[in-house]
N, CA, C and O atoms as CSV, one atom per row, in Angstrom:
chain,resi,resn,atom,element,x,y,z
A,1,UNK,N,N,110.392,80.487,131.331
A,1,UNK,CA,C,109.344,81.412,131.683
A,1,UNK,C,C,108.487,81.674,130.443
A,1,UNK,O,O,109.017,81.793,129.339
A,2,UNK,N,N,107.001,81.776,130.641
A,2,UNK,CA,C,106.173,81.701,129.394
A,2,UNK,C,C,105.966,83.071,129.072
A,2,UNK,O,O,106.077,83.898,129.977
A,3,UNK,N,N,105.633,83.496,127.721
A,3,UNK,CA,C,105.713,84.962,127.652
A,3,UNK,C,C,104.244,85.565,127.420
A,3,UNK,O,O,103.169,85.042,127.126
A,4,UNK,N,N,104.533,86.508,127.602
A,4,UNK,CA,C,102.744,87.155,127.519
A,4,UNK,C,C,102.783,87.052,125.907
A,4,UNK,O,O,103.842,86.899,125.297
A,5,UNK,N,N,101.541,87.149,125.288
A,5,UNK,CA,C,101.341,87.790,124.200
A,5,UNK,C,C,101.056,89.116,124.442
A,5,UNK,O,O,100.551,89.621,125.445
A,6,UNK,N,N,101.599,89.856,122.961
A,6,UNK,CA,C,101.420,91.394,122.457
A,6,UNK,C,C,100.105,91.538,122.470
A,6,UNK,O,O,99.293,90.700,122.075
A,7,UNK,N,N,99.776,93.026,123.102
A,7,UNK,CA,C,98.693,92.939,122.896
A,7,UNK,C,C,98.468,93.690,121.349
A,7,UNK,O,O,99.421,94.013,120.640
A,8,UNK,N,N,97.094,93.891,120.990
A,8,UNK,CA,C,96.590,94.341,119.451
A,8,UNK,C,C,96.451,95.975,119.696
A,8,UNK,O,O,95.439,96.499,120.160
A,9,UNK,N,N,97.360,96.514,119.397
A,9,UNK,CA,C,96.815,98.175,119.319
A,9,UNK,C,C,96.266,98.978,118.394
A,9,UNK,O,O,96.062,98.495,117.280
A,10,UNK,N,N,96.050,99.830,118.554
A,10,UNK,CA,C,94.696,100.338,117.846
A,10,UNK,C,C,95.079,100.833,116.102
A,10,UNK,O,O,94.193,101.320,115.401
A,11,UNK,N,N,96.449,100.627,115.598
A,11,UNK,CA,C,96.447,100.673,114.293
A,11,UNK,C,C,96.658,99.116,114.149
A,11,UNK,O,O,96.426,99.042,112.942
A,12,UNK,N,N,96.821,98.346,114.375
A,12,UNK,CA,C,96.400,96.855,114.230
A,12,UNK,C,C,95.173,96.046,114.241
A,12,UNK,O,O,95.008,94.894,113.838
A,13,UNK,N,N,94.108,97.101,114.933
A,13,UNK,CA,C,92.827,97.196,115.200
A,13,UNK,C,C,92.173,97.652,113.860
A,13,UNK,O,O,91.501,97.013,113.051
A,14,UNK,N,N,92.619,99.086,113.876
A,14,UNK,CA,C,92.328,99.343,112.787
A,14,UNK,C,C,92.760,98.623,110.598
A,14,UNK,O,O,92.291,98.877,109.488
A,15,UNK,N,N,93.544,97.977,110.997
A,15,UNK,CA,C,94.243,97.216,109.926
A,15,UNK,C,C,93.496,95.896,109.881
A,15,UNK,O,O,93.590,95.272,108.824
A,16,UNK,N,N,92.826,95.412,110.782
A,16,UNK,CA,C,92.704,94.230,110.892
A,16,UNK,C,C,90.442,94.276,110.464
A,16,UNK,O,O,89.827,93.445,109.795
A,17,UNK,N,N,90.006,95.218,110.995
A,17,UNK,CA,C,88.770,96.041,110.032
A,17,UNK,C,C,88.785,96.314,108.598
A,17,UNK,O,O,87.964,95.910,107.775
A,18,UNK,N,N,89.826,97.056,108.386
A,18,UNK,CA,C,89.844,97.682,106.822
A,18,UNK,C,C,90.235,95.898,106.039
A,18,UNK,O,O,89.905,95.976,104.856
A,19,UNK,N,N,90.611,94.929,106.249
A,19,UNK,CA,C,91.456,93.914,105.563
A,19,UNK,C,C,90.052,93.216,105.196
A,19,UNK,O,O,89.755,92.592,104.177
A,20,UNK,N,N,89.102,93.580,106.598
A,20,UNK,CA,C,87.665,92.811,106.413
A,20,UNK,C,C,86.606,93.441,105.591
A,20,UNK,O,O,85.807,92.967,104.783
A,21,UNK,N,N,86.860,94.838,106.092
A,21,UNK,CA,C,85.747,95.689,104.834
A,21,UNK,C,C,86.380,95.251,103.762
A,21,UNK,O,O,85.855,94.227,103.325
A,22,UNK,N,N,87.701,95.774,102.899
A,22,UNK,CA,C,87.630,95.730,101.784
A,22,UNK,C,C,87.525,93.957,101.168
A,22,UNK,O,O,87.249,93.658,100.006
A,23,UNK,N,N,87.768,93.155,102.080
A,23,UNK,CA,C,87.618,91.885,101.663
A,23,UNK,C,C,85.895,91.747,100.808
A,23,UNK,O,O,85.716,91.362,99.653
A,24,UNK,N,N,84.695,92.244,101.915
A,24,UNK,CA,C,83.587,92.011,101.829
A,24,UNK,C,C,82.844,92.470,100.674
A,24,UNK,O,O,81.897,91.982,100.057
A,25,UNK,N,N,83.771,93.939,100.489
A,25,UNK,CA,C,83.167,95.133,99.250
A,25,UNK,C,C,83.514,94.208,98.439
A,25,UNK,O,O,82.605,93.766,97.737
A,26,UNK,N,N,84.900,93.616,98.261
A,26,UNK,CA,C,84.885,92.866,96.903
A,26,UNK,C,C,84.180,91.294,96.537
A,26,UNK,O,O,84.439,90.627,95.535
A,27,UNK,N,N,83.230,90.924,97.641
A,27,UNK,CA,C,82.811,90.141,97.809
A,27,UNK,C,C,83.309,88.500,97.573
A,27,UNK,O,O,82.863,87.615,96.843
A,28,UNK,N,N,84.461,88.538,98.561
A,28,UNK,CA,C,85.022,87.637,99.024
A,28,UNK,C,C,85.025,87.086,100.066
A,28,UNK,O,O,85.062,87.829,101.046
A,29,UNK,N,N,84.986,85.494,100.326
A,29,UNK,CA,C,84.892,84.707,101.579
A,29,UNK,C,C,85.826,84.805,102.031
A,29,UNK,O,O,86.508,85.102,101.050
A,30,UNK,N,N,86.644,84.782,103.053
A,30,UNK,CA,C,87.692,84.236,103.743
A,30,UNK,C,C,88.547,83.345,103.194
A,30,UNK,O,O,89.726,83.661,103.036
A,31,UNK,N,N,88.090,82.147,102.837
A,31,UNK,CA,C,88.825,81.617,101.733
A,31,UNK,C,C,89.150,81.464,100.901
A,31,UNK,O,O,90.094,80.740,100.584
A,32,UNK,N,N,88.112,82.438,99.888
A,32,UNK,CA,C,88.805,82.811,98.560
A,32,UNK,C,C,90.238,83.816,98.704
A,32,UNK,O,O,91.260,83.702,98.026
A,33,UNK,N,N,89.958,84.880,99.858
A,33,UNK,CA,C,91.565,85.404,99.683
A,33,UNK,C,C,92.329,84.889,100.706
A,33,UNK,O,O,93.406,85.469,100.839
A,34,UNK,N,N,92.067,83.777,101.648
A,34,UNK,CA,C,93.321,83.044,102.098
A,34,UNK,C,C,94.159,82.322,100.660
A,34,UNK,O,O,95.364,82.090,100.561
A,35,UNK,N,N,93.207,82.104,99.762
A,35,UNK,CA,C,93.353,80.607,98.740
A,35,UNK,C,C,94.136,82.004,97.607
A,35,UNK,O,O,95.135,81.554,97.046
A,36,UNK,N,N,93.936,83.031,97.348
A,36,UNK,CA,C,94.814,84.135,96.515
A,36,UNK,C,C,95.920,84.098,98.013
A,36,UNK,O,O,97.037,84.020,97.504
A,37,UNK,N,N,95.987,84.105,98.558
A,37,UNK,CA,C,97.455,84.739,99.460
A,37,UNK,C,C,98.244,83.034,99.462
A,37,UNK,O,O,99.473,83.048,99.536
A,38,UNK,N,N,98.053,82.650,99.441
A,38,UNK,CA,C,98.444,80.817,99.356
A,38,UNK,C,C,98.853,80.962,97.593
A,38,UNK,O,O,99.859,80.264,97.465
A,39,UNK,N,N,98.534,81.496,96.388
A,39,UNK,CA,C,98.420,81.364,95.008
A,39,UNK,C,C,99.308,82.120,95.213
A,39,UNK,O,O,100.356,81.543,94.922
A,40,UNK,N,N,99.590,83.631,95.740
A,40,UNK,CA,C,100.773,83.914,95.445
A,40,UNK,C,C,101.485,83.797,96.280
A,40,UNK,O,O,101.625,84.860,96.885
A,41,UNK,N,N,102.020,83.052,96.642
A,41,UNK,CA,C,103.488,82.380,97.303
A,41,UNK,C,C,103.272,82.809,99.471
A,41,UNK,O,O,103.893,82.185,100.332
A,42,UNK,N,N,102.834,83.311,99.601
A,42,UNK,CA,C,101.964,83.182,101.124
A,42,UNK,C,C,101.000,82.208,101.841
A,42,UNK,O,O,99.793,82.450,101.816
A,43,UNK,N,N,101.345,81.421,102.301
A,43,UNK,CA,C,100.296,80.684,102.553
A,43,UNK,C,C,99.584,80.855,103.941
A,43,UNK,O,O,99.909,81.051,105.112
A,44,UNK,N,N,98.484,80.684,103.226
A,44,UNK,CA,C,97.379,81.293,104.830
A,44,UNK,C,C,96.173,80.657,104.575
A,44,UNK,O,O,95.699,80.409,103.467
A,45,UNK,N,N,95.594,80.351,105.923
A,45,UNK,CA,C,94.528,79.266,106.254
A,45,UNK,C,C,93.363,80.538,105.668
A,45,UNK,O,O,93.740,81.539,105.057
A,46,UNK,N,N,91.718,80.197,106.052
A,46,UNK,CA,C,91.115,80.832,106.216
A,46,UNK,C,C,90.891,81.038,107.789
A,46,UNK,O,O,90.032,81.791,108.246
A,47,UNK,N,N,91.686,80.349,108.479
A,47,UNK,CA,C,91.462,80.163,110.021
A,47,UNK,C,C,92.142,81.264,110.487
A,47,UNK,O,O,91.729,82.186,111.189
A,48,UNK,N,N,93.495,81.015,109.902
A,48,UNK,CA,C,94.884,82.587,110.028
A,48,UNK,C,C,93.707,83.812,109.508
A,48,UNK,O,O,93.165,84.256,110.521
A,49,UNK,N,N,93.346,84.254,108.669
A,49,UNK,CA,C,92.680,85.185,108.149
A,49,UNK,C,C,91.653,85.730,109.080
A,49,UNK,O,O,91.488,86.861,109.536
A,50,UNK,N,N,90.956,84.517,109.246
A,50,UNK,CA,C,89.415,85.336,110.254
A,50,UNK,C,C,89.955,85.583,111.512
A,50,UNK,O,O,89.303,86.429,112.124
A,51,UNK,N,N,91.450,84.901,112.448
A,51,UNK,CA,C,92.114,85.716,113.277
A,51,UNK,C,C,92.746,86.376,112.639
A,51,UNK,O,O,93.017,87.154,113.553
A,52,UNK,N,N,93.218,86.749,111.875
A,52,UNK,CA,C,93.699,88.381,111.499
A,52,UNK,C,C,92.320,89.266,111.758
A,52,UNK,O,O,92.358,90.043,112.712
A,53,UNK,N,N,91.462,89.218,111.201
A,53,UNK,CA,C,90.470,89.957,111.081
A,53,UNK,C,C,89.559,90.509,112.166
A,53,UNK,O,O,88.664,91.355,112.150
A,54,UNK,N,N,90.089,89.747,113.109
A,54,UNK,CA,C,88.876,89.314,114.280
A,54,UNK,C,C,89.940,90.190,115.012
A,54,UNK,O,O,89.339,90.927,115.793
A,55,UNK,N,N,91.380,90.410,115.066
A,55,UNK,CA,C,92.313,91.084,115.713
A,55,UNK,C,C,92.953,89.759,117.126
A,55,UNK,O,O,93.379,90.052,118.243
A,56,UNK,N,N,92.815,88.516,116.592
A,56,UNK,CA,C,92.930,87.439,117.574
A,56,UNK,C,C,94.487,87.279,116.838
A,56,UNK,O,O,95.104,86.536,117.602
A,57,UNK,N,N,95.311,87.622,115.784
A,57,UNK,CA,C,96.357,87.313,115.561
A,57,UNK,C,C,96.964,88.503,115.223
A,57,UNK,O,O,96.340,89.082,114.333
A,58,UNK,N,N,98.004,89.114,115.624
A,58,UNK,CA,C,98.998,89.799,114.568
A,58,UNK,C,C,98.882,89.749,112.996
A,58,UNK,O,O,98.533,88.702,112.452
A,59,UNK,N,N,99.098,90.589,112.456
A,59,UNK,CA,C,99.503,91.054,110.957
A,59,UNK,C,C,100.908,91.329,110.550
A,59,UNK,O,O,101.320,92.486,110.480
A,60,UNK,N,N,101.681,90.260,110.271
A,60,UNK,CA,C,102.589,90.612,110.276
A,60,UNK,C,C,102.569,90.813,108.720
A,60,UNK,O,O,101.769,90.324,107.921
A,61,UNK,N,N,104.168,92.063,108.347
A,61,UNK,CA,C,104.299,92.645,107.258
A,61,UNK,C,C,104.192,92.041,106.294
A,61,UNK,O,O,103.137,92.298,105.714
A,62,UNK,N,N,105.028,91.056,105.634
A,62,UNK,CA,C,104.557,89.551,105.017
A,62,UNK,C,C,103.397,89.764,104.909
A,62,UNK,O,O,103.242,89.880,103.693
A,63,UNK,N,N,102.276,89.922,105.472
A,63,UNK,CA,C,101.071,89.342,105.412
A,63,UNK,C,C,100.362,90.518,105.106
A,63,UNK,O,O,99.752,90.481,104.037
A,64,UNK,N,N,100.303,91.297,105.604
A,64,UNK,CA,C,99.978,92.772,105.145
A,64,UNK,C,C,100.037,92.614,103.489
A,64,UNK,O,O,99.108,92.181,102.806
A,65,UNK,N,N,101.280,93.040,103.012
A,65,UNK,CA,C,101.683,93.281,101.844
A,65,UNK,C,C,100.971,92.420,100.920
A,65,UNK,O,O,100.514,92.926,99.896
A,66,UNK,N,N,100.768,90.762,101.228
A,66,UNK,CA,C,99.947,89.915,99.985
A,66,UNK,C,C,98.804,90.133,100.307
A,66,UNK,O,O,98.165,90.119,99.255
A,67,UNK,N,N,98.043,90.358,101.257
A,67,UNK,CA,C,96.848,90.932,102.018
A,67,UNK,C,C,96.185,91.963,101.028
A,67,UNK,O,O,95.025,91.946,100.615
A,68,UNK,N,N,97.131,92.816,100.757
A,68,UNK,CA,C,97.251,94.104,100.132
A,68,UNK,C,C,96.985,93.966,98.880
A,68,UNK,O,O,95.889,94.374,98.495
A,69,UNK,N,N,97.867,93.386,97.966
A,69,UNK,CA,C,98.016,92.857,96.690
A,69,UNK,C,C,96.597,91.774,96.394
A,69,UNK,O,O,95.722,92.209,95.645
A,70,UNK,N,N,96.446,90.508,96.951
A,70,UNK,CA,C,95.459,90.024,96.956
A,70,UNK,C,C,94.127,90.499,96.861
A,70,UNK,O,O,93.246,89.956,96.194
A,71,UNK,N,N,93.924,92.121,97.939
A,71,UNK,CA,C,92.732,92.205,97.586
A,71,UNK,C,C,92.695,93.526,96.714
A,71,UNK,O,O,91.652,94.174,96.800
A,72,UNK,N,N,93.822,94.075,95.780
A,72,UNK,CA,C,93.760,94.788,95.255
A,72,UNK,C,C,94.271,96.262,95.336
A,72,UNK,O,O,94.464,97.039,94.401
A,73,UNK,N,N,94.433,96.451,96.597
A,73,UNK,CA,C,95.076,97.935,96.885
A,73,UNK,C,C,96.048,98.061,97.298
A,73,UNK,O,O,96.848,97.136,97.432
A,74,UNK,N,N,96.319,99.599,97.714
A,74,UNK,CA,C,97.779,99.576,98.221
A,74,UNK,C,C,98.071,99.240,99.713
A,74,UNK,O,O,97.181,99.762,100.384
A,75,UNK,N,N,98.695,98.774,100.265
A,75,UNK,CA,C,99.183,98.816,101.423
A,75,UNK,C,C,98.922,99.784,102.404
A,75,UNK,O,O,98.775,99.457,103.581
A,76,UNK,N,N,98.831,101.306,101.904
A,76,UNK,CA,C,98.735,102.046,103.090
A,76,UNK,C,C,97.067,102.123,103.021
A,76,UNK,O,O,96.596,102.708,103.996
A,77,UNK,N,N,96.347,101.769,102.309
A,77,UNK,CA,C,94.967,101.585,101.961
A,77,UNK,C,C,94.054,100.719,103.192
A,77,UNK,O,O,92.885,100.948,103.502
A,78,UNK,N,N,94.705,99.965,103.610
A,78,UNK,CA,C,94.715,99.295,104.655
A,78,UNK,C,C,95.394,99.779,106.320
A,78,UNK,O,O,95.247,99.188,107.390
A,79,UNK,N,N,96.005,100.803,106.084
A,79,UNK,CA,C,96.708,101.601,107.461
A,79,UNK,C,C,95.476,102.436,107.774
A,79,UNK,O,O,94.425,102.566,107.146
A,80,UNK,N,N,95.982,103.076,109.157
A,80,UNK,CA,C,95.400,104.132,109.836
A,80,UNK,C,C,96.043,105.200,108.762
A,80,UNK,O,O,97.100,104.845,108.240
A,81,UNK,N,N,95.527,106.407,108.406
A,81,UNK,CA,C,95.093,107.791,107.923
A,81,UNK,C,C,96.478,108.315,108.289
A,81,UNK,O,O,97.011,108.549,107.204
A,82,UNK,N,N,97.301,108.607,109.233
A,82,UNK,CA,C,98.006,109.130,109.897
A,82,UNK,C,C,99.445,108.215,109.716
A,82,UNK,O,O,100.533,108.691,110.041
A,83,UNK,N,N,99.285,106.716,109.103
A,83,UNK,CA,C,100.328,105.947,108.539
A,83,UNK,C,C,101.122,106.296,106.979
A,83,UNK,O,O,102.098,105.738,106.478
A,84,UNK,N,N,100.348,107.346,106.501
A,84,UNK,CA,C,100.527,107.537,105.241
A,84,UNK,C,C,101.788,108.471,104.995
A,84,UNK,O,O,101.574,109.401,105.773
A,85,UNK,N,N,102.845,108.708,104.419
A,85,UNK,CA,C,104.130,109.411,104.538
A,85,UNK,C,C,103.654,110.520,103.817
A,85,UNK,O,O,103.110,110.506,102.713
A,86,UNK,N,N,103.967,111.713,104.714
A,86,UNK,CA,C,103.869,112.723,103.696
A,86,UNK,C,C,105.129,113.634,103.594
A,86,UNK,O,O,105.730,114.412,104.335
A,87,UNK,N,N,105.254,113.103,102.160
A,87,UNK,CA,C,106.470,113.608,101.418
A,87,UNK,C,C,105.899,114.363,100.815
A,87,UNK,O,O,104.735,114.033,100.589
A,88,UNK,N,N,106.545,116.288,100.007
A,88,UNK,CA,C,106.163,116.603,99.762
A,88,UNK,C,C,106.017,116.514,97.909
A,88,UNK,O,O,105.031,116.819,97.237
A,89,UNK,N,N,107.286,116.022,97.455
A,89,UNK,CA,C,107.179,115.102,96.534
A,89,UNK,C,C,106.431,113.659,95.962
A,89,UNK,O,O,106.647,112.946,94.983
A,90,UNK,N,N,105.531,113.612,96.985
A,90,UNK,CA,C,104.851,112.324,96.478
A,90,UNK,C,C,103.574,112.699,96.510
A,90,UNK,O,O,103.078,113.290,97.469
A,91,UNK,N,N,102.759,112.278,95.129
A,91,UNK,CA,C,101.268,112.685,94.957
A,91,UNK,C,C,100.748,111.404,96.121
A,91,UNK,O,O,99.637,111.373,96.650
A,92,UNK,N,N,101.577,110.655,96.285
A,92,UNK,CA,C,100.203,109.303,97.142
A,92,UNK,C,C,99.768,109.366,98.191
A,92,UNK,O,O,98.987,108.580,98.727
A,93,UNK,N,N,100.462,110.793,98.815
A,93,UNK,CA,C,99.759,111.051,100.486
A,93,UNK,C,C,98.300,111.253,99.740
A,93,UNK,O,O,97.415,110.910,100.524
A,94,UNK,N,N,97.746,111.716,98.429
A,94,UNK,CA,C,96.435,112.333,98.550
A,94,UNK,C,C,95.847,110.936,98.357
A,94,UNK,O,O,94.849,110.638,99.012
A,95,UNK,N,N,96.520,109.836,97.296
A,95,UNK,CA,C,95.709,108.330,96.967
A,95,UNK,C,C,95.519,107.666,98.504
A,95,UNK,O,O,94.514,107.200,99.040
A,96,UNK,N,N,96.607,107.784,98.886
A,96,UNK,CA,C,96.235,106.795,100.627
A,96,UNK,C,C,95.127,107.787,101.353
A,96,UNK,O,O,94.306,107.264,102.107
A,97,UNK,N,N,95.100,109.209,101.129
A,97,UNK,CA,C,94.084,109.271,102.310
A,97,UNK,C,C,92.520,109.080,101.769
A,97,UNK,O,O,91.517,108.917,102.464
A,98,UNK,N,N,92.649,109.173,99.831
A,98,UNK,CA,C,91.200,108.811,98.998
A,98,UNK,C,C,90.913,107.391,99.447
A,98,UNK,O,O,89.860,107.024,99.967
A,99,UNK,N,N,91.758,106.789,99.240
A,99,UNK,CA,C,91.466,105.181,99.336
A,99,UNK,C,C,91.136,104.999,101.320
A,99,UNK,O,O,90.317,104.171,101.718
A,100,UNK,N,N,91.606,105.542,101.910
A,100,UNK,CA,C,91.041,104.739,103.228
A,100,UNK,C,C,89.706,105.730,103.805
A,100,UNK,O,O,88.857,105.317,104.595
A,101,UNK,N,N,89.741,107.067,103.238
A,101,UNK,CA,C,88.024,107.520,102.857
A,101,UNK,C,C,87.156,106.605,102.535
A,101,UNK,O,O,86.123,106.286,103.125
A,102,UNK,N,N,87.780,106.042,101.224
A,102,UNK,CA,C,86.784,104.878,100.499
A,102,UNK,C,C,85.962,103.701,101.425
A,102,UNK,O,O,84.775,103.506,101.688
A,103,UNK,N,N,87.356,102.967,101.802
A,103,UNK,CA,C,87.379,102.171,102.423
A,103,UNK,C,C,86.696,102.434,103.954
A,103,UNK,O,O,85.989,101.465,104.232
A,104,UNK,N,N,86.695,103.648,105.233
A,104,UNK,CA,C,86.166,103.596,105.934
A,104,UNK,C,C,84.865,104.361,106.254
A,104,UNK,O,O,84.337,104.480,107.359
A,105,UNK,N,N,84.370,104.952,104.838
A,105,UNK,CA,C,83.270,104.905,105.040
A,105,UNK,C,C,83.203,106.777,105.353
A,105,UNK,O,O,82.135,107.317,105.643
């Protein structure tokens, strides 16, 4: 029996926007940070990428994380607002919610 695909929900939606803004701000093609996620030990097409981006593929964590690193920020920088842990010991609930300010504008 063939299986459906997952569908893309709306923090995957949203993850899969922010990966493209901040790609663009730093003025990168598609294949310059497929070709950094491939350099550090991930390998990814620019084909995988523009379906990530386009929300035509999953993001999986793996991919997130060099995604992340590749284009410079943190991980939750790239989440929905509401992905960010708030501990009351940790200053980075205030960096994740500066950085996806940044990032969405």
């Amino acid at each position: 029996m063939a299986t459906r695909p997952l569908e893309i929900g709306p923090a995957g939606l949203h993850t899969a926007r922010a990966i493209e803004r901040t790609r663009l701000a730093l003025g990168l093609t598609q294949q310059q940070l497929a070709a950094r996620c491939t350099a550090m030990g991930r390998p990814m097409t620019n084909t995988a990428l523009s379906r990530t981006e386009r929300a035509h593929r999953r993001c999986d964590i793996d991919d997130l994380v060099v995604l992340a690193e590749a284009l410079g920020v943190r991980v939750a920088a790239l989440l929905p607002v509401g992905a960010c842990p708030a501990h009351p010991h940790h200053a980075e609930t205030d960096v994740c919610g500066r950085a996806q300010g940044v990032l969405l504008g």
